[in-house]
C-alpha positions as CSV (number, residue, x, y, z in Angstrom):
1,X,-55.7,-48.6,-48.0
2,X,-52.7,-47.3,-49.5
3,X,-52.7,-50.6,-51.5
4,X,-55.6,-49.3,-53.1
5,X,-53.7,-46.2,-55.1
6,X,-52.2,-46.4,-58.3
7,X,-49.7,-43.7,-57.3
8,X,-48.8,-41.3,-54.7
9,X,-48.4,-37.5,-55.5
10,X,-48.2,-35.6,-52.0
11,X,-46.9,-37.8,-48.9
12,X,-47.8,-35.8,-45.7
13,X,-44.1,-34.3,-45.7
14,X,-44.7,-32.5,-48.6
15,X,-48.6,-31.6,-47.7
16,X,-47.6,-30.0,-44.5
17,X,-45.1,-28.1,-45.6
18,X,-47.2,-26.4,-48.4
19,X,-49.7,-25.6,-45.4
20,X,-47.0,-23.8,-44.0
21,X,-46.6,-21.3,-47.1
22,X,-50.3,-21.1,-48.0
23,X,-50.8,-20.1,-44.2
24,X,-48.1,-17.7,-44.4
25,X,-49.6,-16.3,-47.5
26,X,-52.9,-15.6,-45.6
27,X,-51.4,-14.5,-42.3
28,X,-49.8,-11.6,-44.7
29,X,-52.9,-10.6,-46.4
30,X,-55.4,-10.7,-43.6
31,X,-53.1,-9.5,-41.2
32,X,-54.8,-6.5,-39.1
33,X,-57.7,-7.7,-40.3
34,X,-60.5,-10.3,-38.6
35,X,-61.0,-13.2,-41.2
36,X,-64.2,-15.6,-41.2
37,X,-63.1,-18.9,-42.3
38,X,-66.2,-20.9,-44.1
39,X,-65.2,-24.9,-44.6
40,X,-67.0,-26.4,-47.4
41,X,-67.6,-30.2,-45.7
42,X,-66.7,-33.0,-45.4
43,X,-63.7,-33.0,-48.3
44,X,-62.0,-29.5,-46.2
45,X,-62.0,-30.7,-43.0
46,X,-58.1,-32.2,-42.3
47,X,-56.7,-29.5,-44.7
48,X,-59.1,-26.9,-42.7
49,X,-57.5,-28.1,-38.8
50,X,-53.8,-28.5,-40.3
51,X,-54.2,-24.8,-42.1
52,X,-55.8,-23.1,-39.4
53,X,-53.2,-24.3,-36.8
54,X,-50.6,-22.5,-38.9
55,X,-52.4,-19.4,-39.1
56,X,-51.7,-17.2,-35.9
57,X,-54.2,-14.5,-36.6
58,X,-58.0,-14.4,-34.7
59,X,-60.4,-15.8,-37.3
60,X,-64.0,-16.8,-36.9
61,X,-64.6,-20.3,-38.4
62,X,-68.2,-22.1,-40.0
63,X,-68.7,-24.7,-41.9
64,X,-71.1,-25.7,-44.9
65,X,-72.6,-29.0,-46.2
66,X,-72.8,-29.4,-49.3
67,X,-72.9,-32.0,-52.0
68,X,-72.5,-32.0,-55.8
69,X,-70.9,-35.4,-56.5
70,X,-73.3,-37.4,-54.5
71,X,-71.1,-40.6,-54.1
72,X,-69.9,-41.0,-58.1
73,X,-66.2,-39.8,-59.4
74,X,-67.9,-36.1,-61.0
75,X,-69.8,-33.7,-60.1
76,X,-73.6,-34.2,-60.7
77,X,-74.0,-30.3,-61.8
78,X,-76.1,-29.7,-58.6
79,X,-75.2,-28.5,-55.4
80,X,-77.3,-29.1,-53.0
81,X,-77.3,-27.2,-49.4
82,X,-77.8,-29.3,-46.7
83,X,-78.2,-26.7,-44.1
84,X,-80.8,-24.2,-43.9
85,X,-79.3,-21.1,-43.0
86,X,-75.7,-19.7,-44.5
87,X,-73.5,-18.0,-42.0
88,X,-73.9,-14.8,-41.1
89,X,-71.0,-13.1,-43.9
90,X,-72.2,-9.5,-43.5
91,X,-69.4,-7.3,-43.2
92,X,-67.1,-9.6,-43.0
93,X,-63.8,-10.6,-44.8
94,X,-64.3,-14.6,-46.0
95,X,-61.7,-17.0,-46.7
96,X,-64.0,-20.0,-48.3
97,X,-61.5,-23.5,-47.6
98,X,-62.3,-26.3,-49.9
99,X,-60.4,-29.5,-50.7
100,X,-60.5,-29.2,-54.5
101,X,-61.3,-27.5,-57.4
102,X,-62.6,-29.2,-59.6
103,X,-65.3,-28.0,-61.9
104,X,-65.7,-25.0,-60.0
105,X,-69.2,-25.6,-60.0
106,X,-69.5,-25.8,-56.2
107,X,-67.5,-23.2,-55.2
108,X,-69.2,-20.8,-57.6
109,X,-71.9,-21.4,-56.3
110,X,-71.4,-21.0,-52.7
111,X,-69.1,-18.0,-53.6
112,X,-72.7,-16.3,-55.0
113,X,-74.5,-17.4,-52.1
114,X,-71.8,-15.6,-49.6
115,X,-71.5,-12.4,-51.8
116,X,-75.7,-11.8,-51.4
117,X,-74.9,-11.4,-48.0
118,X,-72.3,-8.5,-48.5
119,X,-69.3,-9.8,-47.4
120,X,-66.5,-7.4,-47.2
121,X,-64.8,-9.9,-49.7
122,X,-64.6,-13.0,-50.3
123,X,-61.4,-15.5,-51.3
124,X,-60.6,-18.9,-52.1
125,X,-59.0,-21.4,-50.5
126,X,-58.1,-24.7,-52.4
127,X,-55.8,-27.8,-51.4
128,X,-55.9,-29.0,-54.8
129,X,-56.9,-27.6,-58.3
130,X,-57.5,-29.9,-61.2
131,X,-55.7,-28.2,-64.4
132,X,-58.7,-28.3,-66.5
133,X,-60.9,-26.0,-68.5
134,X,-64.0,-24.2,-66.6
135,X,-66.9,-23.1,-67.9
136,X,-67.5,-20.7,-65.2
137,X,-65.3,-17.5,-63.6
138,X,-64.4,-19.1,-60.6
139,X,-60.9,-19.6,-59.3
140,X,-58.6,-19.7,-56.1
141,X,-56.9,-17.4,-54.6
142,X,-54.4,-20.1,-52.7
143,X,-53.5,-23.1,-53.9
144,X,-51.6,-25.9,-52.3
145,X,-51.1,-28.0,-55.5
146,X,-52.1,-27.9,-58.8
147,X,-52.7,-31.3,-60.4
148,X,-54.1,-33.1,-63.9
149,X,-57.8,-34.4,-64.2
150,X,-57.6,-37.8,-62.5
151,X,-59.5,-39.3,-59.7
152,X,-57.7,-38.7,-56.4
153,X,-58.3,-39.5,-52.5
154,X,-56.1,-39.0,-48.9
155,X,-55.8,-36.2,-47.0
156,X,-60.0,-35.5,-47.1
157,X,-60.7,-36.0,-50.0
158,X,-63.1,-39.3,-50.6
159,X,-64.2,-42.0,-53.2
160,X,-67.9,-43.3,-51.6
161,X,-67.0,-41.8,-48.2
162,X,-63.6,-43.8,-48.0
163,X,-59.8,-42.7,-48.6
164,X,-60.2,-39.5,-46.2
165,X,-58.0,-40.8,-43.5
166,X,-55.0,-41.2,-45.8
167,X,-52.1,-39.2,-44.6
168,X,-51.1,-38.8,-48.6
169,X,-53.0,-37.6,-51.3
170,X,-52.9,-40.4,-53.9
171,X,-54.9,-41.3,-57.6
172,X,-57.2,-44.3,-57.1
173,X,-56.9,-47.2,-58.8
174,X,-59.6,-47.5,-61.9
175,X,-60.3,-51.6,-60.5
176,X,-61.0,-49.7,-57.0
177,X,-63.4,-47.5,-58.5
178,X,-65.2,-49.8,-61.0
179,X,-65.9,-52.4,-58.1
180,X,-66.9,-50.8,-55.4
């Protein structure tokens, strides 16, 4: 599979240890404090276990489904719930883990969707952050790399549900994503 990339840009090495700041980072701003970690699936979930595993604080942890790029390379500008019920937030301090930010179209609007329920507060949590322009006020709190708008895959993050097993994170090759 790693055939399939044009390039490398974070080999696990270099993934894990950026876990280990970002987790140090959160330890120090939640610390006396219970945290509520929400996973936005499927993209979150190896950054979610290898982040939480670094963080030695008791957290609460749920997870949404949702979709907004329903199988292309962008986001369809919808975001669609799969779930019917959100977690209960109320009260609580939120730490929202998702594997990139893109758009910021989903996370904005799951960030709304948290805040109705009165959190306490509510951050973000990003493995990767395209450096584009965004229409919309949402941003991260923590980010583990900052990167430029191509398509990428590993580490969770999928083209058509495939690439998320990579141990790397790694830009697809254009004749991988026209043919498939």
């Amino acid at each position: 599979m790693q055939d399939d990339l044009e390039r490398i840009l974070f080999d696990e090495g270099t993934i894990l240890a950026r876990l280990d700041e970002i987790a140090a980072a959160i330890t120090e701003d939640y610390r006396d404090r219970e945290l509520t970690v929400i996973a936005v699936l499927n993209g979150s979930l190896i950054f979610m276990a290898d982040l939480l595993r670094r963080i030695p604080l008791p957290l609460k942890l749920d997870c949404l489904s949702v979709a907004s790029y329903h199988g292309g390379t962008k986001s369809a500008g919808e975001v669609v719930f799969r779930q019917v019920a959100l977690p209960d937030v109320q009260g609580r301090h939120i730490l929202l883990l998702d594997d990139i930010l893109d758009s910021g179209l989903t996370l904005e609007v799951i960030r709304r969707r948290l805040e109705e329920a009165n959190p306490c507060s509510v951050r973000i949590c990003v493995l990767l952050e395209k450096k584009i322009p965004r229409t919309g006020p949402t941003h991260a709190d923590y980010v583990g790399f900052e990167i430029s708008n191509e398509f990428v895959v590993g580490y969770g993050l999928d083209y058509m549900e495939r690439y998320r097993n990579l141990p790397c994170i790694g830009v697809l090759r254009k004749d991988f994503i026209d043919s498939k």
